[in-house]
C-alpha positions in Angstrom: 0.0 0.0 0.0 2.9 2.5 0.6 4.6 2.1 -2.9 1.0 2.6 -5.3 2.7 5.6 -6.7 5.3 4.2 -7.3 4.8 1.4 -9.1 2.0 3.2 -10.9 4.9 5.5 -12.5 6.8 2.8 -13.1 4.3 0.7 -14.7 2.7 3.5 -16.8 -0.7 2.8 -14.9 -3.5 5.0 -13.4 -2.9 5.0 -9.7 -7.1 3.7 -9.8 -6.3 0.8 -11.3 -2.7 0.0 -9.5 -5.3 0.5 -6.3 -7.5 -2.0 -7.6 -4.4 -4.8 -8.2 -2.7 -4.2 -5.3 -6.2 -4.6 -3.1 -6.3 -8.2 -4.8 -3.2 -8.9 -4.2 -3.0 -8.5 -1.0 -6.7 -10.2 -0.2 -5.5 -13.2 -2.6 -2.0 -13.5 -0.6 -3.7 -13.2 3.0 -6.1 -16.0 2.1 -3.4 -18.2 0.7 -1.5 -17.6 3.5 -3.5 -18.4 6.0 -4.4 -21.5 4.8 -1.2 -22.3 4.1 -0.1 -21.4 7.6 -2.6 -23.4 9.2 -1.5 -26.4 7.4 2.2 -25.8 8.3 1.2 -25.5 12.2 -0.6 -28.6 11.5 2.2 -30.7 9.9 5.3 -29.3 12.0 4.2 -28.7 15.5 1.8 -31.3 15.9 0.3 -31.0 19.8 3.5 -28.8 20.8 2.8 -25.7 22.7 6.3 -24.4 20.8 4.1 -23.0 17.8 3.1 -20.4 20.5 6.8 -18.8 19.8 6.0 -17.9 16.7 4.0 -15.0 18.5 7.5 -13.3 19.5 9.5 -14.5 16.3 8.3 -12.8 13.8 9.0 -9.2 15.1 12.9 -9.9 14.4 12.0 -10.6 10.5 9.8 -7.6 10.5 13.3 -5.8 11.4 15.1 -7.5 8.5 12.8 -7.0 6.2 12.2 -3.6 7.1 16.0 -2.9 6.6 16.6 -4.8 3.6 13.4 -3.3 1.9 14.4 0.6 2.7 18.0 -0.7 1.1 17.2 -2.0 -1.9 14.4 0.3 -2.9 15.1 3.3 -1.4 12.4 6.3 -2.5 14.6 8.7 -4.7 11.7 10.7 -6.1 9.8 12.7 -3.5 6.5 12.6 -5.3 6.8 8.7 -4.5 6.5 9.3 -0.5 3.7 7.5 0.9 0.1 9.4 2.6 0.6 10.0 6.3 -2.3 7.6 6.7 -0.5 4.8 5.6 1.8 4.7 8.9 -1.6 4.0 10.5 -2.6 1.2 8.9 1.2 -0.2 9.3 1.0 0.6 13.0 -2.7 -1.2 12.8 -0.9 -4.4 11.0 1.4 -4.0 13.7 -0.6 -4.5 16.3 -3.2 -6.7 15.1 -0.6 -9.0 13.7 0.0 -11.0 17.1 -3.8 -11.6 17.3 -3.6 -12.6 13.6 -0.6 -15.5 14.6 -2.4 -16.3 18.0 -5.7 -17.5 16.3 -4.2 -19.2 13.5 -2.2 -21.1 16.3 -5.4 -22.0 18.6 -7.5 -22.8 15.2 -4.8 -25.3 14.2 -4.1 -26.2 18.1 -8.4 -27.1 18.0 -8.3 -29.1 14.7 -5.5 -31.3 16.1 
C-alpha cells in the first residue's frame, strides 16, 4: 500500500487501477496464507505448545525485512513518498498482527 505511486509511475498505470491490483493482491496473498499457515502449524508442531513462539518471532524478521526493503528500494523521487495515513494502517498491521498468529495457532491447536 505504501509504494502505489510508485509502481503506478513505473508501470505506466492510473494509480485507480494500480489501487484496484494491489487490493487483490493482498486479499488473494492473505487468504493463501493463512491456509497455508494453518497447514504448516498442522504438519510441523503437531500437539506442541512451541508453535506459540512464533507469537514473538516474527518481530525480528519484520526488522530484516524492514532494513533490507528501505536498502534495496530506497524512495529517490519525493512525489513517491507515501500518505501519512499509511503509517496507521502499518502501526494497525502491527498490532493486530500478534492476534492474527495467536488465532491461526489456537485454530490449528483445535483441529489437532
Amino acid at each position: 500500500m505504501a509504494n502505489v505511486y510508485r509502481f503506478a509511475r513505473l508501470l505506466g498505470f492510473e494509480t485507480r487501477t494500480m489501487n484496484v491490483i494491489i487490493i487483490s493482491a493482498i486479499l488473494i496473498g492473505f487468504i493463501a496464507i493463512t491456509v497455508w499457515l494453518i497447514f504448516l502449524i498442522l504438519k510441523w508442531f503437531e500437539k506442541r505448545k512451541i508453535h506459540y513462539w512464533s507469537l514473538l518471532l516474527w518481530l525480528p524478521y519484520l526488522v530484516v525485512f524492514s532494513y533490507v526493503n528501505s536498502v534495496l528500494f530506497p524512495i529517490t523521487y519525493s512525489a513517491d513518498s507515501p500518505n501519512p495515513s499509511t503509517g496507521l494502517f502499518i502501526l494497525a498491521g502491527f498490532f493486530v498482527y500478534p492476534i492474527y498468529i495467536f488465532s491461526l495457532n489456537s485454530v490449528a491447536w483445535i483441529r489437532d
